[in-house]
C-alpha positions as CSV (number, residue, x, y, z in Angstrom):
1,X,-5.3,9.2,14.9
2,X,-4.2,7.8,11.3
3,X,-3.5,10.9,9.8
4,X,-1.5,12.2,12.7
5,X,0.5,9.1,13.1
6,X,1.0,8.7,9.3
7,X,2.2,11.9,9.2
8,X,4.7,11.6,12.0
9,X,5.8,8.6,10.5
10,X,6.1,10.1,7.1
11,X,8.3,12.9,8.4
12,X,10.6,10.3,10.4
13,X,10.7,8.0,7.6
14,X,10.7,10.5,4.4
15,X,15.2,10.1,4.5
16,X,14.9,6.3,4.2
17,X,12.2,6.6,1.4
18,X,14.0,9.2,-0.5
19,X,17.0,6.8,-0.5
20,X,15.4,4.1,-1.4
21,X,13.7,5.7,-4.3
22,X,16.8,6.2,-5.3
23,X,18.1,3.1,-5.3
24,X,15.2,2.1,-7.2
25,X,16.0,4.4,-9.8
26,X,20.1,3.4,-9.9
27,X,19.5,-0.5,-10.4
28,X,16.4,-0.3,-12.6
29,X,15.4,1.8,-15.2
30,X,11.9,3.5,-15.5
31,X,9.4,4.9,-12.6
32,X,10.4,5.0,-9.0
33,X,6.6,4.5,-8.0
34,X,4.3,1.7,-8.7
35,X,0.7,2.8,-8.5
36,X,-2.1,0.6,-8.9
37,X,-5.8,0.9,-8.5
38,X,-7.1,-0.9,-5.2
39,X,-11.1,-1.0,-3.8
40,X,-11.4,0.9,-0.7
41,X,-13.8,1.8,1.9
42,X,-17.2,1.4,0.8
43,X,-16.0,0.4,-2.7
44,X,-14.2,3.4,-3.8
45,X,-11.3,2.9,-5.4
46,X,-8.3,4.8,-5.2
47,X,-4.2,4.1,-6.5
48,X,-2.5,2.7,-3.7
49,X,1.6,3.9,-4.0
50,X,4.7,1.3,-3.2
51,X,7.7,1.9,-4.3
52,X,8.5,-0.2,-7.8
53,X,10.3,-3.6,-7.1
54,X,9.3,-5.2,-10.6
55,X,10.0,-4.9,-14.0
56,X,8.8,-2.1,-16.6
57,X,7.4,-5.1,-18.7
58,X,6.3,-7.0,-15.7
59,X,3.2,-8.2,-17.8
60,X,4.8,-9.9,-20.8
61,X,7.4,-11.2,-18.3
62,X,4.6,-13.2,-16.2
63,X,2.8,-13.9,-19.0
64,X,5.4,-16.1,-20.7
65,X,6.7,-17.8,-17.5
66,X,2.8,-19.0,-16.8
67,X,3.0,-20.2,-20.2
68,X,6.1,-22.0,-19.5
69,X,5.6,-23.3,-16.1
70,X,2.2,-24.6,-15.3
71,X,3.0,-25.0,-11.5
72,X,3.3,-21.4,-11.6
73,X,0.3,-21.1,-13.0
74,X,-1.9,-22.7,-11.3
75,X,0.0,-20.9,-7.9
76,X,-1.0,-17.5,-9.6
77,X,-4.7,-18.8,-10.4
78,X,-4.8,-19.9,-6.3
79,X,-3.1,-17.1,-5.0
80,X,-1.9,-14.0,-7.2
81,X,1.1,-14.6,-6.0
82,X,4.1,-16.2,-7.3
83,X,6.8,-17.6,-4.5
84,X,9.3,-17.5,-7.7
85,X,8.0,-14.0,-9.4
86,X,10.9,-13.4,-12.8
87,X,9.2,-10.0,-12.5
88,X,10.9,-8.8,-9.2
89,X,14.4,-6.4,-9.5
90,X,17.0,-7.7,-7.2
91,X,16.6,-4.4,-4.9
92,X,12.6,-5.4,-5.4
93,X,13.5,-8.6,-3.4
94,X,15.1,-6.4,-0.4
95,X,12.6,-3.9,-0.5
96,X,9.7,-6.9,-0.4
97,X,11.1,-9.0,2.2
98,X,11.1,-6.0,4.7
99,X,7.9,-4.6,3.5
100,X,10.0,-1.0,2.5
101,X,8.0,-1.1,-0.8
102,X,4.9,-0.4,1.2
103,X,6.1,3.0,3.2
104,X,4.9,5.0,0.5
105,X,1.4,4.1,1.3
106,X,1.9,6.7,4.3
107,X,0.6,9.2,1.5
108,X,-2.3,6.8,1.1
109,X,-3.2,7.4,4.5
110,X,-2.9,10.7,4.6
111,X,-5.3,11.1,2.0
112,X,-7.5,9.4,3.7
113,X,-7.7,6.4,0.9
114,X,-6.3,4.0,3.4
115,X,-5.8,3.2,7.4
116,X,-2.3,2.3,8.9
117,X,-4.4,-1.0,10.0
118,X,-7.2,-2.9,7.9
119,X,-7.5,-5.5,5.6
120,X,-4.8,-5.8,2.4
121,X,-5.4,-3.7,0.2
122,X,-6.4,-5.7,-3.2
123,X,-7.4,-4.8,-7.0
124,X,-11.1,-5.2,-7.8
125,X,-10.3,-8.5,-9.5
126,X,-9.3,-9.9,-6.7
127,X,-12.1,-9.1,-4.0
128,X,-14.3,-10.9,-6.6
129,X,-12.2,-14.2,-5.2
130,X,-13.6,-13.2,-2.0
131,X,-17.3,-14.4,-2.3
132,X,-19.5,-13.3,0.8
133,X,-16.9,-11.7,3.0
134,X,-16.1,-9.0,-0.3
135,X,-18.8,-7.3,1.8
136,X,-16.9,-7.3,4.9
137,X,-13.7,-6.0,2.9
138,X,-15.1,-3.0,1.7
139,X,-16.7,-2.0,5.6
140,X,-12.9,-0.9,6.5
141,X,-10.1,1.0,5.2
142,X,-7.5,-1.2,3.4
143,X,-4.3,-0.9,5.9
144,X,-0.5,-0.6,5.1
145,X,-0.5,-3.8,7.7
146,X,-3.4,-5.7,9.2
147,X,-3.6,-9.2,11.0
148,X,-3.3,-11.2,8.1
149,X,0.7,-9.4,7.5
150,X,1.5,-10.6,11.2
151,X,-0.5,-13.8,11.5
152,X,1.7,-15.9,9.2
153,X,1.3,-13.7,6.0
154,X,2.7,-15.5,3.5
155,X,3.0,-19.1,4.6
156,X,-0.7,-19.5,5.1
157,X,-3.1,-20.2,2.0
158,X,-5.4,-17.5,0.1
159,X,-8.6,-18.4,1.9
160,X,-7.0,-17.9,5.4
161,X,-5.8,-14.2,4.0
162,X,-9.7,-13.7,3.4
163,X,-10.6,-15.2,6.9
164,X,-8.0,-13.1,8.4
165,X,-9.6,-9.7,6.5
166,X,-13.0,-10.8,7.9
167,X,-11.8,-11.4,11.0
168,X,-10.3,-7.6,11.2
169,X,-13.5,-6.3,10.0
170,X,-16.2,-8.1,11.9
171,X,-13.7,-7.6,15.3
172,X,-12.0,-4.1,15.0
173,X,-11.3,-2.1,18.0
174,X,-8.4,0.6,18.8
175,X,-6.1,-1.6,21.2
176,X,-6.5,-4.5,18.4
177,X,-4.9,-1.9,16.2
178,X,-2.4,-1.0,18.7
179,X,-1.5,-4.6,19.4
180,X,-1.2,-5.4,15.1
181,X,1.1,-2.0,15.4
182,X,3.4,-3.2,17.6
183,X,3.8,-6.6,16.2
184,X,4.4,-5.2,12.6
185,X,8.1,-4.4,12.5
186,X,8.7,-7.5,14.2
187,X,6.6,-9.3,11.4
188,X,8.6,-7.8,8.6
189,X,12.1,-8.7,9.6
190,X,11.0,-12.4,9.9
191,X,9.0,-12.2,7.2
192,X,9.4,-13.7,3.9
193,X,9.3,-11.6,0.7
194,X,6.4,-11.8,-1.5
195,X,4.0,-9.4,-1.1
């Protein structure tokens, strides 16, 4: 059913993509597509695409704002995240705050690397954070949305992101897929933008 609907999806979206890459390439100079390696089912990893919404040098810039702000480094040590990120482009922040960064990830599915539902899809450094349930994580396909993007997703701490992965795993059926699905779009345009 992924690949199908993935593919559908691809198709219907591919005009929206193709301008969006564009404007990725107009207001910021280097790649269109961000790739970076994520763990997947049964611990393979593979590059999961998103369009780029950061930087080129995106490493030296976090690098000296952790050195200068130590709230934001201790947010980044809690959560990866950074509510503030210097790295993001201004068409990064649109892109992010509807989730449009992550339509590329349609290819991902279609390769069979990730499901359109499942846990988030994170580098291996970061499933280490996860303890026990890194077991559970690595039981499903990582999903281009999952319960934890429409249960709160960003206004909920780290630990309840790993609960909410468990949760998918240890509970998975089809009509709980169906259900995430549906409530996805409506999830994005409320949501906020970090991602």
């Amino acid at each position: 059913m992924d690949f199908a609907v993935a593919l559908i999806m691809l198709v219907v979206f591919s005009p929206l993509i193709l301008g969006l890459a564009l404007l990725v390439y107009l207001t910021s100079p280097g790649s269109i597509f961000y790739r970076h390696r994520r763990v997947g089912y049964l611990n393979r990893s593979f590059f999961c695409l998103k369009l780029r919404t950061m930087v080129m040098n995106s490493e030296e810039v976090l690098q000296r704002h952790l050195q200068r702000f130590p709230e934001a480094q201790r947010e980044w040590e809690e959560t990866f995240k950074l509510r503030e990120d210097p790295r993001v482009t201004p068409i990064g922040h649109v892109l992010r705050k509807f989730s449009l960064d992550e339509l590329p990830q349609l290819i991902n599915v279609l390769r069979g690397d990730m499901s359109l539902v499942g846990p988030r899809p994170v580098p291996n450094e970061e499933l280490q954070r996860y303890g026990r349930s890194s077991r559970f994580y690595v039981r499903a396909r990582p999903g281009i949305t999952g319960l934890w993007q429409v249960s709160g997703r960003n206004n909920t701490t780290y630990n309840r992101r790993i609960a909410y992965d468990r949760a998918y795993v240890t509970r998975f059926s089809t009509a709980a897929d169906i259900a995430i699905l549906a409530q996805t779009l409506p999830a994005a345009m409320r949501s906020d933008e970090t991602s």
